[in-house]
C-alpha positions in Angstrom: 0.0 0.0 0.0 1.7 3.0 -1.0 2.1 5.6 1.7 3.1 9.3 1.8 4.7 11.0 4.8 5.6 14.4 4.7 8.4 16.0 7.6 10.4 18.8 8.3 7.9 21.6 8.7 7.9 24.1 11.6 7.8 27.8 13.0 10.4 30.1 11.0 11.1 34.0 10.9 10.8 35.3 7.7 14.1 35.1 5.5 14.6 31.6 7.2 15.0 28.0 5.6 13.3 24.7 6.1 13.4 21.7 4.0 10.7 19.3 4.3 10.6 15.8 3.1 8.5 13.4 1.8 9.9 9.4 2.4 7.4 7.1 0.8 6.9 3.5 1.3 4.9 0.4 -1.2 6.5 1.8 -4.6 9.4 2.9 -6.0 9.9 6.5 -6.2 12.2 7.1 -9.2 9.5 5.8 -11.3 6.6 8.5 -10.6 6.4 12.1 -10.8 6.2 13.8 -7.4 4.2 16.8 -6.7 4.6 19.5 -3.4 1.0 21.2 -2.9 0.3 23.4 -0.2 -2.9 25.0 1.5 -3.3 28.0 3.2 -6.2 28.7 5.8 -9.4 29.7 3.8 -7.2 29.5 0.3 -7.4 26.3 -2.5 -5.1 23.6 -2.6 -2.1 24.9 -4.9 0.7 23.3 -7.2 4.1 24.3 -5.6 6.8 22.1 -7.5 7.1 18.5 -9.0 9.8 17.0 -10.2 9.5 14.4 -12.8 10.2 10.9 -12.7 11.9 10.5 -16.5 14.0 13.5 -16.9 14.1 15.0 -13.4 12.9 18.0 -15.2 11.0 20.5 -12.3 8.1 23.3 -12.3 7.9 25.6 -9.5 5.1 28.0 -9.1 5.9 31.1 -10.0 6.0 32.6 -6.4 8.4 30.3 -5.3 10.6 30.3 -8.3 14.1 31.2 -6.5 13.6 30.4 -3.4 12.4 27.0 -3.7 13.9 23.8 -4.9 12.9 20.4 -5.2 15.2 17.4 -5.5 14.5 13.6 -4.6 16.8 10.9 -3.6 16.0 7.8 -5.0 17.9 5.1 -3.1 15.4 6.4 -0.1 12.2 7.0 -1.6 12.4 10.2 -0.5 11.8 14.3 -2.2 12.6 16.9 -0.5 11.8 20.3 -0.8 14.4 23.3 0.3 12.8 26.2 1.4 14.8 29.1 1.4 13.7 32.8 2.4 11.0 32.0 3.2 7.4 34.7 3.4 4.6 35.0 5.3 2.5 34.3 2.7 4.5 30.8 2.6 2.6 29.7 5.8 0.2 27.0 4.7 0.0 23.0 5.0 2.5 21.2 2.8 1.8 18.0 1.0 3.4 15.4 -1.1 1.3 13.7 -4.1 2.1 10.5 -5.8 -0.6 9.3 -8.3 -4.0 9.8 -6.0 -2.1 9.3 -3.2 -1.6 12.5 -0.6 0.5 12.5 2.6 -1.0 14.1 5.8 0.6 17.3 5.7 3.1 19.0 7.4 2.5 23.0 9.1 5.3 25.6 7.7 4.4 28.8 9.8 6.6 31.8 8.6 6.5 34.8 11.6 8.1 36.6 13.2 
């Protein structure tokens, strides 16, 4: 049974760094594309970055293009996502997505 289960997330000043992870389990990971969504209280679910499973090629949203980037190491099922310089606006629920699969989410609150 393929499970998702995102880490890393926490309480950061703005113009801090975090880098949250995503370590799946019942499939391998090199073979799918991975997606980072995030949701912000009384905003939509939204895209953030994927990374893709045949050419490692990536998308980032545009509000994050810079700041954010998303690798994945293979040999532990996991993606990652570095977070750097980090906004306000940034504060939402994080989540991994493989096929129809989500994780549970992981709080990134950026404050000060």
């Amino acid at each position: 049974q393929l499970q998702l289960v995102e880490s890393g997330g926490g309480l950061v000043q703005p113009g801090g760094s975090l880098r949250l992870s995503c370590a799946a389990s019942g499939l391998t990971l090199d073979m799918y594309t991975i997606g980072w969504f995030r949701q912000a209280p009384g905003k939509e679910r939204e895209g953030v970055s994927s990374i893709s499973s045949s050419d490692g090629s990536t998308y980032y949203t545009d509000s994050v293009k810079g700041r954010f980037t998303i690798s994945r190491n293979n040999a532990k099922d996991t993606v990652y996502l570095q977070m750097n310089r980090l906004q306000p606006d940034d504060t939402a629920v994080y989540y991994c997505k493989v096929l129809d699969a989500w994780g549970q989410g992981t709080q990134v609150t950026v404050s000060a």
